[in-house]
N, C-alpha and C positions, 0 to 999 in steps of 0.2 A: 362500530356497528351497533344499532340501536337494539334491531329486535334479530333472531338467531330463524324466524321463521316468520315467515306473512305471505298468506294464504288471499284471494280475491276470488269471491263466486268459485270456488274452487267444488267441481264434479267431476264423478264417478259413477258410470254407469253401466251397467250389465242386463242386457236387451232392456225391459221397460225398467228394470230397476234401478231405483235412483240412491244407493250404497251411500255416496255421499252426494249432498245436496245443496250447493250454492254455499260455503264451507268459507265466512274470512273471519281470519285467525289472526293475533299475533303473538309474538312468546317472544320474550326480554331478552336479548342475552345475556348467557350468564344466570339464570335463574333455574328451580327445578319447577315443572309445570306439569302440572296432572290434569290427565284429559281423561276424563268421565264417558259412560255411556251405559245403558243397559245393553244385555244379549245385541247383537244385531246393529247396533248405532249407528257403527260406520268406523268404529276405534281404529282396528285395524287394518282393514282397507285406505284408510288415511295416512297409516302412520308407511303402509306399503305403497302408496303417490308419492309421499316426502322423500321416500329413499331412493325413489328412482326402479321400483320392482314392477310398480303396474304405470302406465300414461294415463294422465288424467282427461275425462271429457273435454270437458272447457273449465273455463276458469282458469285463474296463473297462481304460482307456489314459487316464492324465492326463499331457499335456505342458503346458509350464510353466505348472502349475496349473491347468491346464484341462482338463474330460472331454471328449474331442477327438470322440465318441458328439454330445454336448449343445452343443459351445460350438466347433465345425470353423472358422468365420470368425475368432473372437478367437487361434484358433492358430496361424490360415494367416499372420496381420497379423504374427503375431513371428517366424516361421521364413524359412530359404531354402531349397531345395532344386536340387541337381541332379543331374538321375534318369540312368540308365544310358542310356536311349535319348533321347537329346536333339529334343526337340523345343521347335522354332525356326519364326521366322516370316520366310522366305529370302526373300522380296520386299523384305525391308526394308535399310537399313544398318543395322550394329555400332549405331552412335547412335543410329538413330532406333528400333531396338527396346530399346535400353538407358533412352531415352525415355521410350519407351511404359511399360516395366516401373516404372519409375520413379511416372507418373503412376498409375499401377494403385493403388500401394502410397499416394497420396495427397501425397507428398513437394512440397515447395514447388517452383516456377520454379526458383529460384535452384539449390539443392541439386538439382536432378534435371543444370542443365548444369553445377557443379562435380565433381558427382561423375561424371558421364557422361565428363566429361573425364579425371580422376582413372584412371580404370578402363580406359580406351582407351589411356592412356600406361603405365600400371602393366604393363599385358599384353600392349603392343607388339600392339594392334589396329587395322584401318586407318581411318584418319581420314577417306579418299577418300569422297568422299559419292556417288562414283558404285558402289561397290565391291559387293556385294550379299552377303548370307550365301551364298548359296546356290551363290555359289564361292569361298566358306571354304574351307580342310582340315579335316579334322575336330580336329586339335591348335586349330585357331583357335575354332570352333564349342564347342569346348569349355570354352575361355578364357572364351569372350562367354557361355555358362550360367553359368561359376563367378562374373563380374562381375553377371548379372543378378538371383542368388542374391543376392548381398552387399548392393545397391545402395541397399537400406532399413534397413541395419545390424538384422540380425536376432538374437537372441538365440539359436537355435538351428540348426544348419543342418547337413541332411544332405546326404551325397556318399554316392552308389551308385556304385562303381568308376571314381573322376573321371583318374584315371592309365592308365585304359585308351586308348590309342591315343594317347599324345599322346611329344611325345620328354622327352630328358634338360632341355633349359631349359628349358622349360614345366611339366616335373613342378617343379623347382624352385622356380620362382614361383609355383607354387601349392604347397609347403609353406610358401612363406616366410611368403606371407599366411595361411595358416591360425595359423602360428605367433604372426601378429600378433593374430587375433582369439582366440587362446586366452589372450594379456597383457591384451586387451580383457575377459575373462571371457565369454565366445564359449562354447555348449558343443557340440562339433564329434562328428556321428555316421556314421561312415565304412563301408563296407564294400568290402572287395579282396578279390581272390586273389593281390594282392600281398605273401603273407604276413612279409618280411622288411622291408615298408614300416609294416604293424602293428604289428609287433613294434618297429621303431626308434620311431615316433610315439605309440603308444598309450598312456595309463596305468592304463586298462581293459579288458577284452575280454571277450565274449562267443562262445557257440559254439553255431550250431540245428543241427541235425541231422532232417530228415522234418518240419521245423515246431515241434521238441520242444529246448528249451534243455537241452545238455548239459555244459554249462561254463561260470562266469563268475565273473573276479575278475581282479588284475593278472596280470604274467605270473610275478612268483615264486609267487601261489598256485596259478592252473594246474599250474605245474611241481611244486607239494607235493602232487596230486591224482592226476599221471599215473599209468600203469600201467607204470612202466618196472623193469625187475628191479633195483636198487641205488638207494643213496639219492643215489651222484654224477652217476648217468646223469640222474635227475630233478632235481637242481638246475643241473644245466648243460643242460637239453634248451632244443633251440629252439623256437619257436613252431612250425613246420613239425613236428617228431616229436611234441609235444603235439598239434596237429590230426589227425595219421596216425594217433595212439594213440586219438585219442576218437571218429573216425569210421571205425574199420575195417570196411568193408565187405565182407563174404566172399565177395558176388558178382563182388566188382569183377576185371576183367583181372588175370593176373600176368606173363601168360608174352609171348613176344614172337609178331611174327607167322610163320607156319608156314614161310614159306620164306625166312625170316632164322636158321631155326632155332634 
């Protein structure tokens, strides 16, 4: 299988609004691929079409080989996800909801307390059986999605802004393991506003703008596309001045506030 995702005129809309707008997409599999947008772009309203959470207006979405419109069960069984707003089931422990996720996905006995285990040491989660999510931090909260994601070794798996909130070890340990499921042929789809975290991990990108894809290839092609006045300033531009170049907003703020003057 070529690509792990390919997207055709792909929309999404909410009375007039057009969330995502006419959307094709493709992503390698096997690759990590970071998909861009400012506030509002469409990021993740897109990334909740591909999983099968919202139906899309028109257009078609095959993920790994499936039209995710027709076949949402056979895709949901291969993928992980862990969405921006984590929701958690806080009455439970780390285990016993890593457990449950486990059993969902159909996984044997065996394998649901190997790997339960596996994931709870991996992520320095706590073992106490008395302990309860719901006086996690959100760095731990977030730890126990990214292991609930994994736990059925998925072929596909997206992260909506999984390094928000969490500190310097724990971003770590979760590159590491990413790093490990992309040796695994893992095809990992990411979205930040971590833009020098894309830019270090990625070997794809994508850029939506109002729902409308305005960029997408590695970052030397981006940079062979930008609007920058010389041909050095574009092959040295970072991902941060390609993204300010392709989404310049005219309304946006420039000035500072009136009595900082």
């Amino acid at each position: 299988m070529e690509h792990a995702i390919e997207t055709s005129g792909l929309k999404k809309t909410f009375g007039d609004i057009a969330a995502v707008n006419g959307l094709d997409l493709q992503v390698r599999a096997g690759t990590l691929f970071g998909f861009l947008g400012p506030n509002g772009a469409g990021k993740s309203t897109t990334i909740k079409v591909l999983t099968g959470l919202l139906a899309q207006t028109a257009g078609r979405a095959r993920v790994l080989g499936h039209d995710i419109g027709k076949e949402p069960v056979e895709v949901k069984r291969k993928i992980g996800v862990v969405p921006e707003e984590l929701v958690l089931f806080d009455r439970l422990t780390g285990e016993e909801y890593l457990r449950f996720v486990g059993r969902m996905y159909g996984l044997t006995a065996g394998d649901i307390r190997s790997r339960t285990a596996e994931l709870l040491e991996l992520m320095e989660l706590p073992t106490d059986r008395k302990k309860l999510i719901v006086d996690y931090s959100h760095g731990m909260k977030k730890k126990l999605a990214f292991s609930a994601a994994v736990i059925h070794q998925p072929q596909l798996l997206f992260l909506d802004e999984p390094f928000e909130g969490i500190d310097a070890i724990a971003s770590r340990m979760i590159k590491d393991l990413m790093r490990t499921l992309l040796a695994n042929g893992v095809t990992i789809f990411l979205t930040s506003h971590i833009l020098e975290i894309v830019e270090k991990l990625c070997s794809d990108i994508a850029i939506i703008h109002q729902g409308k894809l305005v960029a997408q290839g590695s970052l030397d092609e981006l940079q062979l596309g930008v609007a920058l006045p010389d041909r050095e300033q574009r092959r040295t531009a970072t991902l941060e001045e390609i993204f300010l170049n392709l989404i310049d907003r005219d309304d946006a703020p420039r000035s500072t506030l009136s009595w900082l003057g």
